[in-house]
C-alpha positions as CSV (number, residue, x, y, z in Angstrom):
1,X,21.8,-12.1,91.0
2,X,18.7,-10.1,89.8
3,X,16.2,-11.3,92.6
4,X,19.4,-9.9,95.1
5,X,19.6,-6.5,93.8
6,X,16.0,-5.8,93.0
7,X,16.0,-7.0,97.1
8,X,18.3,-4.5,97.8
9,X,16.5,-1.8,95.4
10,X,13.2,-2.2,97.3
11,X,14.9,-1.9,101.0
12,X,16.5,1.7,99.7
13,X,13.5,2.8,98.3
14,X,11.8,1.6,101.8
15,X,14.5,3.8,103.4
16,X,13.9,7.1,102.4
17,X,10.2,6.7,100.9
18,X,8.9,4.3,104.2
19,X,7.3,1.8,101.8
20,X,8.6,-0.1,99.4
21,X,8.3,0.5,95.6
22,X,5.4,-0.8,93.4
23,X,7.9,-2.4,90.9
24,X,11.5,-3.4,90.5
25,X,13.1,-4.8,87.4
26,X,16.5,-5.9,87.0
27,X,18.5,-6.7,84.0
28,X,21.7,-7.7,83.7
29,X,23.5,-7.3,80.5
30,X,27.5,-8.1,80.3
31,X,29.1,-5.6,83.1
32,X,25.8,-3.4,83.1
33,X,23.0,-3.4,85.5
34,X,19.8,-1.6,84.5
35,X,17.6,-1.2,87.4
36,X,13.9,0.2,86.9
37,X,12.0,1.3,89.9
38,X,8.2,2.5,90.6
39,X,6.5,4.1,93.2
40,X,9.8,5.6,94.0
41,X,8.1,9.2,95.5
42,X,7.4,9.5,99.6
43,X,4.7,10.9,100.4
44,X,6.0,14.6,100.7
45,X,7.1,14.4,97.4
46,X,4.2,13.2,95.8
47,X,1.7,15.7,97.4
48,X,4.4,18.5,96.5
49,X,4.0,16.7,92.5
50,X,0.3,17.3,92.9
51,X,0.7,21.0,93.8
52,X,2.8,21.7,91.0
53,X,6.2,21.9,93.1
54,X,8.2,20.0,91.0
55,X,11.6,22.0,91.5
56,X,11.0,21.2,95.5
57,X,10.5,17.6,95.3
58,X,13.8,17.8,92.7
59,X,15.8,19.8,95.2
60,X,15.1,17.5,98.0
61,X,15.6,14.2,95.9
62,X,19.2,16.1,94.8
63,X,19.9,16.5,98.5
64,X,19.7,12.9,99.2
65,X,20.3,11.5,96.1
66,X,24.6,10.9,96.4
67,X,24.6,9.0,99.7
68,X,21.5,6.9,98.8
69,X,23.1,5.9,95.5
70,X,26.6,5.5,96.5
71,X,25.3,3.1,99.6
72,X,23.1,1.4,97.2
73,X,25.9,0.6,95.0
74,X,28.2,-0.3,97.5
75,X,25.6,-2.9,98.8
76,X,24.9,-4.0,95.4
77,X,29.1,-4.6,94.8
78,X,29.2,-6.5,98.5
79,X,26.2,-8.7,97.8
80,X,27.7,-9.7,94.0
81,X,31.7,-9.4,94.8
82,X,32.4,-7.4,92.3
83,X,32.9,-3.8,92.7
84,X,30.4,-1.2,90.5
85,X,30.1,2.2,89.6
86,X,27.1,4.5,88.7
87,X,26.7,5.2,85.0
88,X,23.5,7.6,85.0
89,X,20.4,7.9,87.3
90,X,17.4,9.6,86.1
91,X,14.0,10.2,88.0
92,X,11.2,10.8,86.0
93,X,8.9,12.9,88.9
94,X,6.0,13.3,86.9
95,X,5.7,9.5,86.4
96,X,7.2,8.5,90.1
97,X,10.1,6.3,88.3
98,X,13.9,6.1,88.4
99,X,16.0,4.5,86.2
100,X,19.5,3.3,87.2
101,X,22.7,2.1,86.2
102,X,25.5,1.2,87.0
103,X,28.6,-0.7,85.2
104,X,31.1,-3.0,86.4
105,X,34.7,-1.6,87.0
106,X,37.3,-2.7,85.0
């Protein structure tokens, strides 16, 4: 099941960034799924990171940030059979990393 969704993680990230990320780890624990990804930033965002625009590359993550997730956990609940739900995402901009999980539904 991990090798699935860290397959899934890295064709999201290709999605909106155009490249994979550099690293994907899964772990499943009970009904949560912790999923750490890096090199997470596209190119726009990382240049605007460099400049010192970190409210900008914020705003436009923000922006995209619901559909991404909510298709990324749909495909995550399809490919396992179980249905999940997000428990907390958090993006770290200054280290290009984002944490996620999400929990089974009861």
């Amino acid at each position: 099941m991990e090798d699935k969704i860290k397959r899934i993680a890295a064709q999201y990230v290709k999605l909106y960034r155009g490249r994979g990320p550099q690293y994907v780890k899964v772990n499943v624990r009970h009904e949560l799924i912790h999923i750490y990804l890096k090199g997470v930033l596209s190119n726009m965002g990382e240049l605007l990171i460099k400049q010192g625009a970190v409210k900008l590359a914020e705003m436009a993550w923000n922006e995209l940030r619901e559909d991404i997730l909510d298709s990324f956990i749909d495909e995550v609940s399809k490919e396992v059979g179980k249905e999940y739900s997000l428990v907390s995402e958090k993006t770290d901009f200054y280290e290009d990393a984002r944490t996620i999980i999400i929990k089974l539904d009861s």
